[in-house]
C-alpha positions as CSV (number, residue, x, y, z in Angstrom):
1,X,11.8,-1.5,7.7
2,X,13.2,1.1,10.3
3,X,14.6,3.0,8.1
4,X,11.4,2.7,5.2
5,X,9.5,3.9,8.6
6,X,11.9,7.3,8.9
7,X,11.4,8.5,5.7
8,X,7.8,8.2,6.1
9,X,8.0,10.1,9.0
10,X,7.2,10.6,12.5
11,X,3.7,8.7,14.2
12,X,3.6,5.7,11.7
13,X,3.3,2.3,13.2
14,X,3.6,-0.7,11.3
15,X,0.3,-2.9,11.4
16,X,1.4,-5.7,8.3
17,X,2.4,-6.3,5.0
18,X,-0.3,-8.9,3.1
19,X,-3.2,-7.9,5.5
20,X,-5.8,-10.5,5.1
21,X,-9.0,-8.7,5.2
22,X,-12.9,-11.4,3.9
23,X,-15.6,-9.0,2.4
24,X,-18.7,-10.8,1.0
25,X,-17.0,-14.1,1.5
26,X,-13.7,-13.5,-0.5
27,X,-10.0,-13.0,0.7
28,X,-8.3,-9.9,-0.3
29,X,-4.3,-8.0,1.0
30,X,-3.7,-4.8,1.6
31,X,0.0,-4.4,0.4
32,X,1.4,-2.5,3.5
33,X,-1.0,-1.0,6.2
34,X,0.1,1.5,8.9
35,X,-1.5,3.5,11.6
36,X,-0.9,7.0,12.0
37,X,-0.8,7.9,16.1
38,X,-0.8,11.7,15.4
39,X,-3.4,11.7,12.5
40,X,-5.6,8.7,14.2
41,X,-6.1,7.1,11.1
42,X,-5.1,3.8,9.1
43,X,-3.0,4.2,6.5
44,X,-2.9,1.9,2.9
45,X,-0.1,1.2,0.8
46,X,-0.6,-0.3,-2.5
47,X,2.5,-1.3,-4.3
48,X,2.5,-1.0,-7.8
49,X,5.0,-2.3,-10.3
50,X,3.6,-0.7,-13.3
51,X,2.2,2.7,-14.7
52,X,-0.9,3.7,-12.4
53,X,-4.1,3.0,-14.1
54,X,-7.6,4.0,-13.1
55,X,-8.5,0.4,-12.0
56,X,-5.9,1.5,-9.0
57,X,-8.1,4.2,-7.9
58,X,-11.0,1.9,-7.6
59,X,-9.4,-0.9,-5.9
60,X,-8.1,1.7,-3.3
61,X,-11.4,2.7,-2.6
62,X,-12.8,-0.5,-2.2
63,X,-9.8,-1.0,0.6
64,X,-10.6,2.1,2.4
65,X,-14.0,1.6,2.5
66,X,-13.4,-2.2,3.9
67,X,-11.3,-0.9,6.2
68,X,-13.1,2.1,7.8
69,X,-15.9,-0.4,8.1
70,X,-14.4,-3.2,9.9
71,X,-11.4,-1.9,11.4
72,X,-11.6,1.4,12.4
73,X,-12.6,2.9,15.9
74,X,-15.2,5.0,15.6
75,X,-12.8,7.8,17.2
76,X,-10.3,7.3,14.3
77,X,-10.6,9.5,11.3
78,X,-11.3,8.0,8.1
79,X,-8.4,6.0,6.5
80,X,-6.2,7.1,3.3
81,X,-4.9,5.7,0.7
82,X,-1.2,5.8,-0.6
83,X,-0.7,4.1,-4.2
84,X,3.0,4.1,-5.3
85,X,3.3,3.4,-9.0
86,X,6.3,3.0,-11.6
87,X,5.1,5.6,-13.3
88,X,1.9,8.4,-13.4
89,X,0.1,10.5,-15.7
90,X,-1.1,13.1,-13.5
91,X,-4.3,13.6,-15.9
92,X,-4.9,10.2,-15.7
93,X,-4.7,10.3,-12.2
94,X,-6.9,13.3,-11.7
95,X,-10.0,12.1,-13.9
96,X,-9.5,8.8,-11.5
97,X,-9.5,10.6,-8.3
98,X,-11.7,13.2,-8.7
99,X,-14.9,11.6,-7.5
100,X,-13.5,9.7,-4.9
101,X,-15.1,9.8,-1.1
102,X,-11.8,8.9,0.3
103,X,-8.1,10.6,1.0
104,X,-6.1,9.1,-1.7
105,X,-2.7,9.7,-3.6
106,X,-0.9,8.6,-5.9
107,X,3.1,9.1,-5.8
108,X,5.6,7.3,-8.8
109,X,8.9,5.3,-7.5
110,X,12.0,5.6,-8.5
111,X,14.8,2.8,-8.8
112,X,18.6,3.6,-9.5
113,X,20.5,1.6,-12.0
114,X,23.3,0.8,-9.0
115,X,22.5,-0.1,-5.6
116,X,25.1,0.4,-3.3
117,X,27.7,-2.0,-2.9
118,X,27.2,-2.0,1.3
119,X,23.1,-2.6,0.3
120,X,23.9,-5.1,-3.1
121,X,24.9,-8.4,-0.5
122,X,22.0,-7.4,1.9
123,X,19.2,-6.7,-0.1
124,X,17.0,-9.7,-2.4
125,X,16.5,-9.2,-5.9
126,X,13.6,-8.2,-7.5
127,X,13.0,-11.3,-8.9
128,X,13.8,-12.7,-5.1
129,X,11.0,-10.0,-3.8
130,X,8.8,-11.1,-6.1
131,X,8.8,-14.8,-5.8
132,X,8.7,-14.1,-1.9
133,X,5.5,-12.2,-2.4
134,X,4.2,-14.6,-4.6
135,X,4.5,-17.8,-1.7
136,X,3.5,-15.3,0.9
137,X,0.0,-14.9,-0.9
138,X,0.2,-18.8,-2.0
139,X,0.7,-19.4,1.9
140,X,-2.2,-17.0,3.5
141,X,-4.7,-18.7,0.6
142,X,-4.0,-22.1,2.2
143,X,-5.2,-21.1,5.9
């Protein structure tokens, strides 16, 4: 996580992975969320495993708007939104974006064929990340 946090860069703090946040009586997770101390705002990751679609855009929104509303100090500016995809079409994107309200972007991944050998014993799977993921949701639906 340190080092994830470094190549952010300086003035993000870690607030949680899977944030639980109820609107209109339903359960919903914000993928990673941060606060920014020089920018005074919130910052939302959503992780994306796929090629961005459109849907993404809305979803974001949604998020933001949830958490300006509930979260946010009223001397905090207004939260933004980071999607990470597999992949992007940057028209796609664009016709998605362009009437939002609220800061977001959207920003492709890449993975390399070979991990390191120092990172390969250290680091899960992806099939290990994403059964992990999977009984971390499965566990906050229970409480």
């Amino acid at each position: 996580m340190k080092n994830f946090l470094l190549e952010l860069g300086k003035g993000f703090e870690f607030v949680g992975n899977q944030v639980h946040s109820e609107v209109g009586e339903r359960d919903y997770y914000l993928d990673l969320l941060f606060y920014h101390l020089h920018l005074r705002s919130y910052v939302i990751f959503e992780l994306k495993v796929e090629e961005f679609k459109p849907e993404f855009a809305g979803k974001m929104n949604f998020y933001l708007a949830a958490v300006d509303d509930l979260v946010r100090h009223p001397d905090d500016n207004p939260s933004i939104g980071l999607i990470l995809c597999k992949e992007k079409n940057r028209i796609v994107v664009e016709y998605a974006l362009r009437s939002s309200k609220h800061p977001v972007g959207v920003a492709e991944y890449k993975l390399t064929k070979t991990l390191p050998k120092k990172y390969r014993a250290e680091l899960p799977t992806p099939q290990e990340l994403k059964k992990q993921l999977e009984t971390a949701r499965e566990g906050s639906l229970r409480k």
